[in-house]
Structures are given as C-alpha cells and as structure tokens.
N, C-alpha and C positions, 0 to 999 in steps of 0.2 A: 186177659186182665185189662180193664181200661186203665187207658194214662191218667196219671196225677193233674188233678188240675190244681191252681196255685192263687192263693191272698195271699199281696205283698203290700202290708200297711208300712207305714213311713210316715215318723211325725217328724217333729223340724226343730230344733233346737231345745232336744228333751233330753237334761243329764241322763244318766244310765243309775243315779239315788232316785228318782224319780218317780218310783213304784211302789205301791206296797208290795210285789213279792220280794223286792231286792232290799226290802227291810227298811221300808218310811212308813214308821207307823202314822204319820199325819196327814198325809197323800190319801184321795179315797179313789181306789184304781179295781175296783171290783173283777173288769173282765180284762183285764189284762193280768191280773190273779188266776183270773179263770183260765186264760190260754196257757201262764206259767204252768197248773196245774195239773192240763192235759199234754206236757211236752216240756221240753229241755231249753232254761233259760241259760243265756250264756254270761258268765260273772267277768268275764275277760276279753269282751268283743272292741273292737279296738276303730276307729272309724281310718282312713287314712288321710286326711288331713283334719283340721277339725276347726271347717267353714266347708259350709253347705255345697253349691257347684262340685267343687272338686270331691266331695265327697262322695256324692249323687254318682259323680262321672264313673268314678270308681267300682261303685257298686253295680252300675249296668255293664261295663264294658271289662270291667274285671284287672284293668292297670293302674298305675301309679298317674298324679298329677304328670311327672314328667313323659309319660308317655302319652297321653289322650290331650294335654296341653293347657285342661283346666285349673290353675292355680291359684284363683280367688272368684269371690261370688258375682255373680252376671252381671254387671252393670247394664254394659250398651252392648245391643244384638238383641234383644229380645224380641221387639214390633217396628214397624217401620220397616221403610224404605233399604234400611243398613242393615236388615236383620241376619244374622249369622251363625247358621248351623254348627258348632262348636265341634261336635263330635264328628262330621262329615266324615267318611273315608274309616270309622272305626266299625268293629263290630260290638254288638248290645248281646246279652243272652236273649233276650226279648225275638231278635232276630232269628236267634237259632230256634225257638220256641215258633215263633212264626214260619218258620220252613220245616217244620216238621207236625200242621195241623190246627196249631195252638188259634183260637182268639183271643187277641191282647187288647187289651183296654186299659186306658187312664184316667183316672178322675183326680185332677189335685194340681198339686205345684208338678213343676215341670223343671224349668226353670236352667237350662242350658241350652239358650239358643234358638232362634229360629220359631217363637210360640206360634205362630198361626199354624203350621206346617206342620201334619204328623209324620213320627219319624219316627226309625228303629223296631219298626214291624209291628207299631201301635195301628189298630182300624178306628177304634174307638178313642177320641181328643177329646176331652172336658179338662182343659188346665187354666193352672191362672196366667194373664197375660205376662207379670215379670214372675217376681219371686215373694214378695209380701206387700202389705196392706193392711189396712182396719178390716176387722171381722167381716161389717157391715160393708155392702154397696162396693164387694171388692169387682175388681176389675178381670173378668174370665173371657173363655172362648169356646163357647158353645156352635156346636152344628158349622163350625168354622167363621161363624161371625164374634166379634168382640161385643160384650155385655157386662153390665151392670148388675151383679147377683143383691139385691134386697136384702136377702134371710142373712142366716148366720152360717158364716162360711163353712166352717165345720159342718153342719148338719147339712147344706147343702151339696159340699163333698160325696157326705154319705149318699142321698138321697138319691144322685144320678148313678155312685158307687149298685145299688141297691136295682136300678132298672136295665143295670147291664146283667147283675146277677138273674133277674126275672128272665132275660132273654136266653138265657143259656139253658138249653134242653137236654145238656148230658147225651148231645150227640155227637160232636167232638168237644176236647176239652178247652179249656178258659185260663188263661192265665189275666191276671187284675191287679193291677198296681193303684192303691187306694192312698196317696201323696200327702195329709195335711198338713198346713198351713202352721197349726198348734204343733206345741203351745209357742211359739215365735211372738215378739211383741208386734203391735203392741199391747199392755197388758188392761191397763184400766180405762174402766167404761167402754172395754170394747166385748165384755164375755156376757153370759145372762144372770141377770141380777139371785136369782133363788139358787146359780149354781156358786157365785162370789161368795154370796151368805153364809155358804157352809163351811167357811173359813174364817166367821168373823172371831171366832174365839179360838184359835189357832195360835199356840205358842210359837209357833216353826222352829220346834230348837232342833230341824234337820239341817236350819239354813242360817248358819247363827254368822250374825253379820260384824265380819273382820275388819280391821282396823286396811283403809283403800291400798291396795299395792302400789310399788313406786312408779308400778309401768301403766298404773289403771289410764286408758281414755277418756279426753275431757266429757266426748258423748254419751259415754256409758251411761243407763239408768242408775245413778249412784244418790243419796240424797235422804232426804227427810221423809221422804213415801214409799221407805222399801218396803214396808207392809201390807201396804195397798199397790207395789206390784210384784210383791210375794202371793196375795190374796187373789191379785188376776192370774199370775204363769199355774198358779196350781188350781185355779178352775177352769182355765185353758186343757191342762192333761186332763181335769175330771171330763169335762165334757168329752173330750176328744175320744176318752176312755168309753163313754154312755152311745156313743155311736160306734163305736170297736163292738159294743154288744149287740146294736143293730145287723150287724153285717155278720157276726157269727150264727146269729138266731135264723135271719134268712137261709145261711147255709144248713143248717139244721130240719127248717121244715120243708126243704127242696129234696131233703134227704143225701144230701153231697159231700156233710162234714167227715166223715171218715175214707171220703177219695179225695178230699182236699187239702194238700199242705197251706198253715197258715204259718206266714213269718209276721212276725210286730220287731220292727226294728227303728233305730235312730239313726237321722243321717249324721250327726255330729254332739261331741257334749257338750255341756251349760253349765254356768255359774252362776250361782243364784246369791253372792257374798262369799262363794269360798275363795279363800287366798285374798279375799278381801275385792275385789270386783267384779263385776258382773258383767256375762257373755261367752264366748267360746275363746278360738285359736286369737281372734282380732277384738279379745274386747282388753286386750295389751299392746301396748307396744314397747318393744319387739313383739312380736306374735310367743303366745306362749304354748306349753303342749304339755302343761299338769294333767293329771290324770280325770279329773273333772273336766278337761275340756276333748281328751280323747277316747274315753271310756262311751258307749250307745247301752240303748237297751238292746236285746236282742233274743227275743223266744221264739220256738219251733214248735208247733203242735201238728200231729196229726194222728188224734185218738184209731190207735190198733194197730202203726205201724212204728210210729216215735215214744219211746220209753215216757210215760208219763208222772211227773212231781219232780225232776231229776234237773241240779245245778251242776252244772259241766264249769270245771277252774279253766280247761284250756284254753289258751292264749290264741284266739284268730280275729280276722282283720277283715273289715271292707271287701280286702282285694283278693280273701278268702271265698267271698260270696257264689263269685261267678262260676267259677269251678264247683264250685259245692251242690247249688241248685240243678246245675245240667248232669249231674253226677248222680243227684238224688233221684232224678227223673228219668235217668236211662241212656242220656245224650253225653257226648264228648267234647269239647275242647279245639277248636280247629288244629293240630299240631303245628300250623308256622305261626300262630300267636305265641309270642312270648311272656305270659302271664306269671307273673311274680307270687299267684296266688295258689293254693293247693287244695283238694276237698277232703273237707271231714265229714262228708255224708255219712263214713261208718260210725260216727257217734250219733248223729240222727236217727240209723238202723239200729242202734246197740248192740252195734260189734265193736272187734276189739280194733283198736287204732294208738299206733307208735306216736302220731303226732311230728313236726319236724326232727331233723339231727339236733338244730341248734333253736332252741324256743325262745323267738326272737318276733318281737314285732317292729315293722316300720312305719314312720309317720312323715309328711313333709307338707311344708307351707309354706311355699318360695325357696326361701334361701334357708331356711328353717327347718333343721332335718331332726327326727331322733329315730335312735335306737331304744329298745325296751327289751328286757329279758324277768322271768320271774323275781330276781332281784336289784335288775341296776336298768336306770334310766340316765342317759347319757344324753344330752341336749347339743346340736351345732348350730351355730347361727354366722355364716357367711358372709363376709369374708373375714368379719372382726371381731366377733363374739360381740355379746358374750356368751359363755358356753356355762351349762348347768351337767350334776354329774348326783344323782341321788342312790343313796339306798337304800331301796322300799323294804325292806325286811325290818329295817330297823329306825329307819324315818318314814313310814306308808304315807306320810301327808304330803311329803315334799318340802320339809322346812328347811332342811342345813345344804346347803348347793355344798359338794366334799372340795368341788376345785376350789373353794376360799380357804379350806385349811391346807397345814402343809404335811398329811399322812402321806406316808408313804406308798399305801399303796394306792393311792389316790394316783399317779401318774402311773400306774402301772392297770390300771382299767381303766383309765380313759383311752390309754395308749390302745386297747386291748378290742375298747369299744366303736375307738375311733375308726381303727381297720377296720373291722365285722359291718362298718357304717358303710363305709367308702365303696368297700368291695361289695355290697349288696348294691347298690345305686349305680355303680357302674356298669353292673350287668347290665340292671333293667332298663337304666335312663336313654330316652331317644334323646343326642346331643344339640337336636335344632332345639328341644322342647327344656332342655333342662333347667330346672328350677332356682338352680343357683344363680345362674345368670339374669333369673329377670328378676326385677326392682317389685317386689311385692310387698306394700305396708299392707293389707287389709280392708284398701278402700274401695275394693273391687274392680274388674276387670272389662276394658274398655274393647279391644280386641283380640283377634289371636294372636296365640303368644309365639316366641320367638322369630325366627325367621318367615313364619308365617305370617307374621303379623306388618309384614314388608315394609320394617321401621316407622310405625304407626306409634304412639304415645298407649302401652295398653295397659296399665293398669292406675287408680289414683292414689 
C-alpha cells in the first residue's frame, strides 16, 4: 500500500462561524463545503492559545506554549542579523515525516523564527518574511532571497502551492503545508474588488456588532466602517476559499485525491463584533479566551478512507494534532516526548473511540490559563485575576462570569476546576518556560522566553 501523502492548509485568523458548513449562511465558502462533505468537520477543535505563534508552535511540535516557549506572536527574530529559531532543539512532526521518506514543503506564513532558514525537515521555503502585511507587494522568500510578491498574496500562496504539487510524481509521498495569510487584516482595499462586491448587500446578521467590551483595545478595528471591514474579512475567506478549490482540483486531475489526506484548519479564532470587539486572544486586555477566540475550523477529508458528511462534537485541541496525524499515517510518537496531546485518528478511520477520562480542554496565553469541559469554562488570570467561571449549557455565549454571583455551588467548581487546571499544567509545563511567569500583554514577543531569554526584555 503506498503512504498517505498529506495537504495541510492553514488560514490565519478565521473564527471556526466562518463557513458555510458550520452554518453562516452568508459566508460563500463553496470548497470548503466541499471538503466538509467528503470528511469529518470538527464542531469542538480547540486551538491552544488563541494568537497565532503559539498556536502554530503547537500544532507542529505537538506541546503546550509553556513547553516549546512560544507565548505571543513573533515580533523580533524573524530577518536580520538577530534572527532566532524559536523552536530550535524541538521536534516538528514534519521532521518525523521527513525521516521517514516524506517531501515537505511550505508555501505561506511561517512565522516563528528564523524566515530565511528552512527548518523542521521543510526542503521546499516559499514563506512570508515575518508574519503579515497588505495583500499586495507582501514581503516573501523565494529560492532563499527576499522578495516583493506584486500579485495577491493568497493566489500567489496557491500558485507556488500548485508547482510543488506538479513536481510530485507519486514516487515517494509529499507532505505540504499551504499557510495563508487570510483572511488576517488588513481588510479593506486590500482584497479583489469583484470578490468584496459579493457582499455589498450582506446583512451580516452572523456578525451583529455588540455594544465595545470594557477590555476592547484602543487599536482594534472598532469604528464606523465595520461594514467595510466585515465586507473585506469575508472576501478574504472567500477568496482564500476559491484557491482551497485550486489545490483540491489539481489533486484530483493528478489522480492523488483518494491517497491524499486533506486537513483545512485554523490556527486561531476571530471576532468579528462578538462580545462586542474585534480580534482573537489580544484584541482584549486582559487577553481573553471566549469561545470565539478559541474555537478554529477544522475538517478532514480523505474520500474512501475518512467517513464522509460527518460532524464529530468531540472536544480535541491543537496539541491533539501531532499525535493524530503521525498516528493517521502509521508513525509513533518519540516515547521521551512528553506530549499533553492524544490521537483520535480512530475517528478519522470510523472506529470506535472512548475519547479522554476526563473531556477537558486546555488553553494558555501567558499567565492566562483556562480549562474547558462540555459544560464549564473556568478562566485563571495570574496572579490577580480576574478570573471568569461559565456555564455553557446554560449560558453558550458566555454572558454571566458565575464568580460575580454568590451560588453556591459556584465555589465548589471553581474549586473543582481550579485543581483539574493546576494539576494538568504541572505535569506538562517545562518550569524555565512557564507561562505564568512571563509578562505577556499581547504585544508580541521580542525574544526567547524565560531563562532562555538570558534576562532580555521579551515581550511588549
């Protein structure tokens, strides 16, 4: 039997409403319908932090911020002289795919560390040099020179995505990670005008704009033109979505698609007006971790091996990924990695699968931790709070924080929740890296963090 080879797309700050299969009827997301249709969307994928970097880091190397060290998005390290490989010293699945055959390639964002330099058993470097930009004239790294891309980034993504797929002769497999940019702002006049258009009569009452939160950021795009940049972020996913169709079609007339797992996933979620402002984990302060900012998309397709039309409720994370894919494909796990994350490949095969003891996800962004279970989200914010305590069964939006009132058994699940927090992060956390201790507002990260960062100033 030949190995699986693998498309792993990756958009950038696309809530997990964001689609019409996950039910925005106003969104026009046709192939990513399509991939919904041939494979298993996930309603419950959870990113683990929810700002980019760390989330990224996550998803290749399969640990938490506090152990890979990534706790806000890349500021400085990227080019230059000071450029600094983030992950140095970890291991990537990409790695173990590349020791076992795999060609890896990247076309897209990057964006932890070190851009000139491929890394993590990548052969193939087409990234962007930091981590965003305008559409146009964005700033890449081609053939390992730095360049000035003209077109429009997105299509350009695909384009070099699309001559790696050419080159693959189905004589050993391919693994591709296709990164974009989208929909990330910024949003207006930076998309193509015939694709904005399609929203000029768009109600958006998916995205009904809330009265600003108290924590909103002064920078946030907040303001008298959310329409016009409601109108760019959702012809940001369209397009982004019109090239998603590029890249399955090629696989199609190569004749690959049925040895190819495709994932479409998020690296983090988006606020487009819910809760009243706009952005992810840092478009608050305190950083926040509603379900809008940590919920991604996340479907699996791979017509004749993966159950096809099928919404899985189960609750997995980021830091589920790593395990899952090398699990999917046949490979293991180094056993002295201590990966916090588990595989549910047997829901991908549609077998039967227990799922954890305790159906629990975790989230962190600095000093910003939460737990999540099917019913309670319990929020920590170190050292001083304030701390949030929801219950989604009966509040799913996240309105009444319970710790303001004084039920009773409000101190008896937090108490409850608070342990099940404490004692999971202490397994996992490496103590030079841990999160608590470093000063993270959301302004991003200057260099490596804790002791590694050899008392340098590293985040702003």
């Amino acid at each position: 039997m030949k190995p699986t080879n693998v498309l792993f797309i990756l958009s950038d700050d696309q809530g997990a409403w964001a689609m019409g299969c996950a039910g925005n009827s106003e969104i026009r997301t046709p192939h990513m319908d399509r991939l919904a249709a041939t494979g298993i969307r996930f309603d419950n994928f959870f990113c683990t932090s929810p700002v980019c970097s760390p989330a990224r880091a996550s998803l290749l190397t399969g640990r938490i911020p506090s152990q890979h060290g990534v706790h806000d998005w890349i500021r400085e390290g990227n080019m230059g002289s000071d450029a600094i490989a983030y992950l140095a010293g970890q291991t990537a699945y990409t790695e173990v795919l590349a020791a076992n055959g795999y060609t890896c390639g990247l076309s897209g964002k990057w964006h932890l560390g070190d851009s000139m330099t491929p890394q993590m058993g990548f052969t193939h470097w087409y990234v962007h040099q930091s981590g965003g930009s305008p559409y146009y004239n964005a700033p890449m790294i081609r053939d390992g020179q730095p360049v000035q891309e003209p077109g429009y980034l997105t299509e350009v993504i695909t384009d070099d995505a699309l001559q790696f797929l050419d080159r693959q002769t189905g004589e050993q497999p391919f693994y591709l990670s296709v990164h974009y940019t989208a929909p990330h702002s910024p949003w207006i006049g930076n998309h193509p005008e015939e694709i904005v258009a399609l929203y000029d009569d768009c109600a958006f009452e998916s995205c009904p704009q809330e009265q600003p939160h108290p924590w909103t950021i002064p920078d946030a795009p907040w303001g008298s033109d959310w329409r016009e940049n409601l109108k760019g972020y959702y012809a940001a996913v369209t397009a982004m979505d019109m090239q998603i169709g590029r890249l399955i079609d090629k696989l199609e007339q190569k004749g690959m698609r049925e040895n190819t797992l495709i994932v479409f996933m998020g690296d983090n979620g988006f606020n487009c007006g819910h809760h009243g402002f706009w952005g992810k984990g840092n478009g608050t302060f305190p950083q926040n971790m509603y379900d809008t900012s940590v919920k991604v998309p996340a479907i699996f397709s791979q017509p004749g091996t993966i159950p096809a039309g099928e919404v899985c409720p189960a609750m997995v994370s980021g830091y589920d990924f790593m395990p899952t894919l090398l699990d999917y494909l046949g490979f293991g796990c180094e056993p002295a990695i201590d990966l916090p994350g588990s595989s549910f490949a047997p829901l991908l095969r549609g077998e039967p699968f227990e799922g954890r003891e305790h159906v629990f996800v975790f989230d962190e962004y600095g000093p910003v931790r939460m737990i999540r279970s099917k019913q309670w989200k319990y929020i920590h914010r170190y050292p001083y709070g304030p701390h949030e305590l929801y219950d989604l069964v009966n509040d799913p939006e996240e309105r009444h924080n319970l710790l303001k009132s004084e039920e009773g058994i409000t101190a008896e699940h937090r108490a409850q929740l608070k342990a099940e927090l404490d004692a999971w992060f202490v397994r996992y956390v490496n103590p030079e890296l841990d999160g608590v201790r470093e000063p993270v507002q959301g302004g991003g990260q200057l260099t490596l963090a804790g002791t590694r960062g050899k008392g340098k100033q590293a985040y702003m």
